[in-house]
C-alpha positions in Angstrom: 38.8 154.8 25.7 39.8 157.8 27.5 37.0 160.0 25.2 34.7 157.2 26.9 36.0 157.8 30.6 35.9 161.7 30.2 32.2 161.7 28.7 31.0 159.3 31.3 32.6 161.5 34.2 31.3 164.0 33.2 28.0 163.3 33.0 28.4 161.7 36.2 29.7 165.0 37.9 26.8 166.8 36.0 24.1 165.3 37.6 25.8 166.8 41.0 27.1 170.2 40.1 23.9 172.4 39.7 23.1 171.1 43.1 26.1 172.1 44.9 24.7 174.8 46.7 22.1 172.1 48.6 25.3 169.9 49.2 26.5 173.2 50.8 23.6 174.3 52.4 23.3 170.4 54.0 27.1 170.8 54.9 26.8 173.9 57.0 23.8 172.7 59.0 25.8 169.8 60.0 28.8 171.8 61.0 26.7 174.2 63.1 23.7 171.3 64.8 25.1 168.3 65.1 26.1 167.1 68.4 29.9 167.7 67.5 28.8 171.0 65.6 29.7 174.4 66.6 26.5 175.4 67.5 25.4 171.7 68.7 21.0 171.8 68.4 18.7 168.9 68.7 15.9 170.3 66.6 17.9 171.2 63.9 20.2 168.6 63.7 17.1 166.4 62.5 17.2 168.1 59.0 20.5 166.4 58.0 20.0 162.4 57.7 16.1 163.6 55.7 18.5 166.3 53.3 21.5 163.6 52.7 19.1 160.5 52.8 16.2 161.8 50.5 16.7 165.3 49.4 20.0 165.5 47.8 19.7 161.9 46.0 16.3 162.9 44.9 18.0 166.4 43.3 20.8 164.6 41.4 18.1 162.4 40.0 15.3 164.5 38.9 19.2 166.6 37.4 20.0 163.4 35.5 16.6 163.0 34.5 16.2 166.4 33.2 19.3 165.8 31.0 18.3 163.0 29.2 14.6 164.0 29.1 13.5 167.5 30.1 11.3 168.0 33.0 9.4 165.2 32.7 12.7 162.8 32.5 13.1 164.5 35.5 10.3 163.8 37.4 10.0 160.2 36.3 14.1 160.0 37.4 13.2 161.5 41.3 9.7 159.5 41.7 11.5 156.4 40.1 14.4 156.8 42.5 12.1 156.5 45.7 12.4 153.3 45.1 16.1 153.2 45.9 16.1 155.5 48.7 13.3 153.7 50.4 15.4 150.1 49.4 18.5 151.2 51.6 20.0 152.8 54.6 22.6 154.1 53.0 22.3 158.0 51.4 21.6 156.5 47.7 23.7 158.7 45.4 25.1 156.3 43.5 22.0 154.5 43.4 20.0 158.0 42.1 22.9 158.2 39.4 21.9 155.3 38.3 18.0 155.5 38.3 17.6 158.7 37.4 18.9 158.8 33.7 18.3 155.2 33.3 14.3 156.2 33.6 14.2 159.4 31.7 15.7 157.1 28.6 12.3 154.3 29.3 10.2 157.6 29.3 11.8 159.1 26.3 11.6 155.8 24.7 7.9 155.8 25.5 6.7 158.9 24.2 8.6 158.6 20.8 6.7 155.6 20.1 3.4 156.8 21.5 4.0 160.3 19.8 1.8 159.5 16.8 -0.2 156.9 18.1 -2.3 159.5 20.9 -5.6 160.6 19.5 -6.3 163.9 19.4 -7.8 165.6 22.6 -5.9 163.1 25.2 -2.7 163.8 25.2 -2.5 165.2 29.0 -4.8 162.1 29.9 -1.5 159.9 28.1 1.1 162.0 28.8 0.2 161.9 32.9 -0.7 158.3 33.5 2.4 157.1 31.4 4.4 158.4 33.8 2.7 158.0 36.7 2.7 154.2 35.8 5.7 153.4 34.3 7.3 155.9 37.8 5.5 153.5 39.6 6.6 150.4 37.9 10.3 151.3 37.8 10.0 152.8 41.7 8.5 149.3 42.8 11.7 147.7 40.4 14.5 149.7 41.5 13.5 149.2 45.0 13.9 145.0 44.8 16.3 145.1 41.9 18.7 147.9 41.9 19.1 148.4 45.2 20.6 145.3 46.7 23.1 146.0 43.6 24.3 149.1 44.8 24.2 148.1 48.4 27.0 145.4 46.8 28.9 147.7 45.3 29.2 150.0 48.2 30.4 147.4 50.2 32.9 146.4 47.9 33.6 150.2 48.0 34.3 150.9 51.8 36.1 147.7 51.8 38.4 148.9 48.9 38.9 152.3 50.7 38.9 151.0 54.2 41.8 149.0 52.9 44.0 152.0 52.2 42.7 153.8 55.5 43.3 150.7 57.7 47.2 150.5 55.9 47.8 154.2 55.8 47.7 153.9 52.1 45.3 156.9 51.1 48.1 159.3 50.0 48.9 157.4 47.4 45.3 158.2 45.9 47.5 161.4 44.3 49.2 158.9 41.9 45.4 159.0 40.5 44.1 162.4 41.1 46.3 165.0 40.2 47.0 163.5 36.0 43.2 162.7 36.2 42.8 167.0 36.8 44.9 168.3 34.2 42.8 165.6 31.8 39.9 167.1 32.7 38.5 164.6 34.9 38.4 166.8 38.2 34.9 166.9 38.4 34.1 163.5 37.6 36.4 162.5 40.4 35.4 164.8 43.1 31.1 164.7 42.2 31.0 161.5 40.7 33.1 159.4 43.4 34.3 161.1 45.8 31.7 163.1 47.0 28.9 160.1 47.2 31.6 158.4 49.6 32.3 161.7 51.9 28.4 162.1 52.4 28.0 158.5 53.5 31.1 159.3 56.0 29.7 162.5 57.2 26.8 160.3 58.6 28.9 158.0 60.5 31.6 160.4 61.5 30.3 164.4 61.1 32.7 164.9 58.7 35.3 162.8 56.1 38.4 163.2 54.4 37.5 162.2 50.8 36.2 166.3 49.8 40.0 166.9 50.3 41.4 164.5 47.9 40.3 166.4 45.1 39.7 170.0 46.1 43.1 171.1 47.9 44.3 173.6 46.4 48.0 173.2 48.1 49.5 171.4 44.7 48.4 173.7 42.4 49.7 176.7 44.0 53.2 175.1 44.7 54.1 174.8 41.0 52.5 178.4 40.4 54.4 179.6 43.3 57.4 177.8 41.3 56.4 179.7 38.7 56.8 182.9 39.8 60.3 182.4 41.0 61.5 180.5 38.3 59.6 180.6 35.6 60.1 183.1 32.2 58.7 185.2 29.9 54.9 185.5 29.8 54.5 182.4 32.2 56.1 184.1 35.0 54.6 187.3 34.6 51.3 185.7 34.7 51.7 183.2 37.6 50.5 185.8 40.4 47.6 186.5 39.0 47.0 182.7 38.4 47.9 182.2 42.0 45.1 184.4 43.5 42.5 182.6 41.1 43.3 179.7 42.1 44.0 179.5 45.3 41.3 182.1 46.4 38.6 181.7 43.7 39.0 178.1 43.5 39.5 177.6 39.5 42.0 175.0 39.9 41.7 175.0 35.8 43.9 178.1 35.6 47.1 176.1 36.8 46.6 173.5 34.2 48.5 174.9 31.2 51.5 175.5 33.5 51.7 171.9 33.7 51.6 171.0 30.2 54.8 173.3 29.7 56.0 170.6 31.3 54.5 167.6 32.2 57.1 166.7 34.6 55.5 169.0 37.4 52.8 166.4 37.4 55.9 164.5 39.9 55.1 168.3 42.2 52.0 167.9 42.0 51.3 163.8 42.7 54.0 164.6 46.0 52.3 167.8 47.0 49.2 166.2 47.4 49.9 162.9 48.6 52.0 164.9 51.3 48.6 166.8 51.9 46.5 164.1 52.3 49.0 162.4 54.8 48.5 165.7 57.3 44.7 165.6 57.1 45.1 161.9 58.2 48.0 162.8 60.6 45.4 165.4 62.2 42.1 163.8 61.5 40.9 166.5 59.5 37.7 166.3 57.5 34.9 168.4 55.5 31.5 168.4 56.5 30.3 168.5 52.6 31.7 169.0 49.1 33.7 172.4 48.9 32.9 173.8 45.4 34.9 175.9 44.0 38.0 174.2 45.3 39.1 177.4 47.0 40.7 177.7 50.6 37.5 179.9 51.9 35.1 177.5 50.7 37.7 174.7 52.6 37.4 176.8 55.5 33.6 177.6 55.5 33.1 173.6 54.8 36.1 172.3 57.6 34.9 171.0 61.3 35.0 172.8 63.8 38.3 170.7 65.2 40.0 170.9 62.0 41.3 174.1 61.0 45.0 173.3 62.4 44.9 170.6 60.2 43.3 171.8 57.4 45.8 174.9 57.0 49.3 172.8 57.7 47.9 170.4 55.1 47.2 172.9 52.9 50.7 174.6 52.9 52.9 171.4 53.2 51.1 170.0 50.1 52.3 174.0 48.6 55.3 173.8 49.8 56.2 170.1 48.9 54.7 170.6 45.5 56.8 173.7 45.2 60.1 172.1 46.5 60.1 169.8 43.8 58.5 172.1 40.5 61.9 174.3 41.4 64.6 172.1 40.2 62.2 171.2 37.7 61.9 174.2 35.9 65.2 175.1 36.4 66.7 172.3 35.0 64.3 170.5 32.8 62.4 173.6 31.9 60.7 173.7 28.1 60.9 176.4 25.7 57.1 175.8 25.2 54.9 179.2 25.4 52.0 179.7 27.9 50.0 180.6 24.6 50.7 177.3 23.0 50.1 175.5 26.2 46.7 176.9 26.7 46.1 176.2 23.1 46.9 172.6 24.0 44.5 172.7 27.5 41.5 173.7 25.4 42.2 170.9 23.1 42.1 168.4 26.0 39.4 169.8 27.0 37.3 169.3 24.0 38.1 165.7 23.9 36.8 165.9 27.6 33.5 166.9 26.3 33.2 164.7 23.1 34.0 167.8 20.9 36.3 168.4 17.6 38.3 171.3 17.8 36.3 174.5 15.6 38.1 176.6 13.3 39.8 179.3 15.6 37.8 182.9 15.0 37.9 186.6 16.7 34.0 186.8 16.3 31.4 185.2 14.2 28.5 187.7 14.0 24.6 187.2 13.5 23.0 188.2 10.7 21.6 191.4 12.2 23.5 194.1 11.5 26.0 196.0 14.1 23.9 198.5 14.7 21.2 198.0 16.8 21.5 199.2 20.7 23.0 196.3 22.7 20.9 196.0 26.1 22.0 192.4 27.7 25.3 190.5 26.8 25.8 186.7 28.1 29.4 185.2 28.6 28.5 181.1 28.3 31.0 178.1 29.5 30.6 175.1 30.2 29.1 174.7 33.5 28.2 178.7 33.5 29.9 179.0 37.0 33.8 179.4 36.8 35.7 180.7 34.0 32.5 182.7 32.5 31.6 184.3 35.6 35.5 185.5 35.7 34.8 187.0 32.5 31.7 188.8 33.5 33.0 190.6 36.3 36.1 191.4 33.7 33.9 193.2 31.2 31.1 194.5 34.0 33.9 196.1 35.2 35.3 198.0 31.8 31.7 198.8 30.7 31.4 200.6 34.3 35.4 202.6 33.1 34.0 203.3 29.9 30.5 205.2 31.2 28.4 202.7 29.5 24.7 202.1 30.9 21.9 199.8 30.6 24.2 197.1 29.6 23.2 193.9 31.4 26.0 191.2 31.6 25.2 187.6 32.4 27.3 184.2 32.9 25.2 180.9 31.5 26.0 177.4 31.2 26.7 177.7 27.3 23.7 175.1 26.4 21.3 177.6 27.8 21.6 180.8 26.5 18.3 183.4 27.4 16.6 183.9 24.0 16.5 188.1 24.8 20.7 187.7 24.9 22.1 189.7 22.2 25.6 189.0 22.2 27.2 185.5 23.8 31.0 185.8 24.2 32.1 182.3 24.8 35.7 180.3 24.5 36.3 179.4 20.7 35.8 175.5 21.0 32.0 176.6 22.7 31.6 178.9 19.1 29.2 176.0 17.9 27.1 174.8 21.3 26.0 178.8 21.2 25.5 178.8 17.7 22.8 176.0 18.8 21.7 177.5 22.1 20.9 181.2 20.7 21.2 181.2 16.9 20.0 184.8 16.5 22.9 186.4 18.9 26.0 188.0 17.6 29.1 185.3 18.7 32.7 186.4 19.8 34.9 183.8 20.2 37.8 184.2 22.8 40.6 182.2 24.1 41.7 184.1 27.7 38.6 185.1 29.8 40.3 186.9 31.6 42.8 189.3 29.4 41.1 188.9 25.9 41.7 191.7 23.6 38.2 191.2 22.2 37.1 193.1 25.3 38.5 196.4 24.5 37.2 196.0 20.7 34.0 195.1 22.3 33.3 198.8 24.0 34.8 200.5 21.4 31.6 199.0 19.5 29.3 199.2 22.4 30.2 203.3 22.6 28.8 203.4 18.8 26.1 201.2 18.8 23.9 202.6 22.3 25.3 206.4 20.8 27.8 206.8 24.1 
């Protein structure tokens, strides 16, 4: 069951990711133009109900569609989902979620079974009015079917939330959030839930509380804060540079194997940010869109203009709180568990989050080409080819620059699209088989730190022989 929540969140928060930067372009507008803005402007303050209303349902569903279906799920997923945008008066989200995927599998279904049945010579005449009718068909269908659904459920939504507003109840949302994170289901919380609900408030209100729940980074640095004062060996040495990652780069996933050393910080962490949340209430405090990376500059960049007093109290009372209660923790009920073996156990979690079976664990898995050949353009793949593989770029960008080294081009991809002209992938071991699939000609070295691997230093020693530096 868990498997089943993880894989479904995570498709979920899929569909929303690779559009972030339009939730954050759509956020900033409204922050600037709106009549409570900083720069209040009536001309420009008519882009945000068209973005929120059409354009950003209409990019999470030609995502989902794309997913299940390639472009042309895609397509069929954003004409199809018209139908619910044009049903409602309510940004449709959930609604495009829902639509989206949902008609790239009819389309998909379609052309399998038509695949051998189109006679030579009109397959663009098929392959065009297929999904212009069956768009059309499932755009008039979601419009008088699924919309009055989702309409339902967002009532029963805002009544379900409105409940713990109305009670002064929200905190206790932390109970939820903060275990959900270190199981990997951070993303699906914040994109797949929470966001759909903040945008819905930013059009009543300019701005709402619910791209906090997730995103404040207060919790997490009060147990690496803890860390660093009380914590030993390797996991102490390693906690301030964990601390600027994550509280400035906004990779909450660094902090996560610190709290499976010992799972009781989760009490720090549930406390810290309950105690946050009950500031931004106390102050009124509120986002105008989703900040992604959870990082206090991208809190800042995305906060209203009235809330910054709130924001940052909230912020370090949820640190401090959290880090009140990790102290006696570790002091007292401290494990003699290792960072290593911790992390070992995070990237095991985090294969179940994506449906996967832990691979055999391997330095480097090499191509068949030989080592020799001059390397011109090396990709470092993850997941979602924004966070922890961009860390590792700018890690070995920087050492290729120490070591002289030119004409090297280094990349960061999401690892199920790996350029075809990429030599050599470096990618976390339990990824070793998604590149295998994405680029099955490039060499493959398998790491577990992306930040301090010693693969890296091997790595230029063989990059000096092989471009003859």
């Amino acid at each position: 069951m868990k498997e089943k929540v993880q894989l479904f969140g995570r498709f979920l928060s899929g569909m929303v990711m690779p559009n972030i930067g339009a939730f954050i372009a759509w956020g900033l507008i409204t922050a600037l133009f709106i009549e409570t803005g900083w720069c209040p402007n009536e001309k420009f303050a008519q882009l945000v109900s068209p973005m929120s209303s059409m354009l950003l349902p209409l990019l999470i569903a030609y995502t989902g569609g794309e997913v299940v279906a390639g472009k042309r799920g895609g397509v069929i997923g954003a004409l199809a989902t018209m139908g619910v945008i044009v049903g409602s008066d309510i940004p449709m989200f959930i609604g495009a979620m829902i639509v989206g995927p949902l008609s790239a599998w009819i389309i998909k279904k379609f052309d399998k079974m038509a695949e051998s049945r189109i006679p030579a010579g009109f397959e663009m005449l098929v392959n065009n009015f297929s999904l212009g009718i069956i768009g059309a068909v499932l755009a008039l269908l979601a419009m008088v079917g699924v919309t009055p659904l989702v309409d339902g459920l967002n009532t029963v939504m805002r009544a379900g939330v409105g409940f713990f507003v109305d009670h002064g109840l929200l905190p206790l949302a932390s109970v939820f959030i903060e275990p959900a994170k270190v199981l990997f289901l951070n993303n699906a919380i914040n994109h797949g839930i929470l966001s759909p609900m903040g945008i819905q408030q930013v059009e009543e209100m300019g701005k709402s509380v619910f791209f906090l729940l997730e995103t404040n980074p207060g919790p997490g640095l009060g147990v690496l804060l803890a860390y660093c004062i009380a914590g030993k060996g390797n996991a102490k040495s390693s906690a301030p540079g964990a601390v600027i990652i994550h509280f400035l780069g906004g990779i909450h996933e660094i902090y996560f194997p610190y709290i499976l050393m010992n799972p009781f910080l989760l009490l720090a962490t549930i406390a810290g940010g309950a105690s946050g949340i009950f500031i931004f209430n106390l102050f009124d405090v509120g986002l105008t869109s989703a900040a992604s990376p959870g990082s206090i500059i991208a809190l800042l960049m995305m906060a209203e203009r009235h809330s910054y007093v709130g924001l940052l109290l909230g912020v370090i009372v949820s640190a401090a709180v959290s880090l009140l209660i990790a102290l006696p923790l570790l002091k007292f009920m401290g494990r003699d568990t290792s960072l290593e073996d911790a992390q070992k156990k995070k990237n095991e979690m985090k294969l179940q989050s994506k449906g996967q079976t832990a691979a055999v664990p391997a330095q480097s898995v090499s191509s068949s080409e030989a080592k020799t050949g001059r390397i011109s353009k090396i990709a470092f793949a993850c997941d979602a080819g924004m966070g922890s593989s961009a860390m590792g770029a700018t890690v070995l960008k920087k050492k290729i620059q120490a070591a002289g080294l030119e004409g090297i081009e280094v990349i960061h991809t999401p690892v199920s699209s790996i350029p075809k002209d990429v030599q050599i992938v470096v990618t976390h071991e339990e990824l070793g088989e998604r590149a295998a699939m994405s680029n099955p000609d490039a060499e493959r070295i398998l790491i577990t730190n992306f930040l301090a691997a010693p693969q890296y230093d091997i790595l230029i020693e063989d990059l000096k022989k092989r471009n003859g530096q």
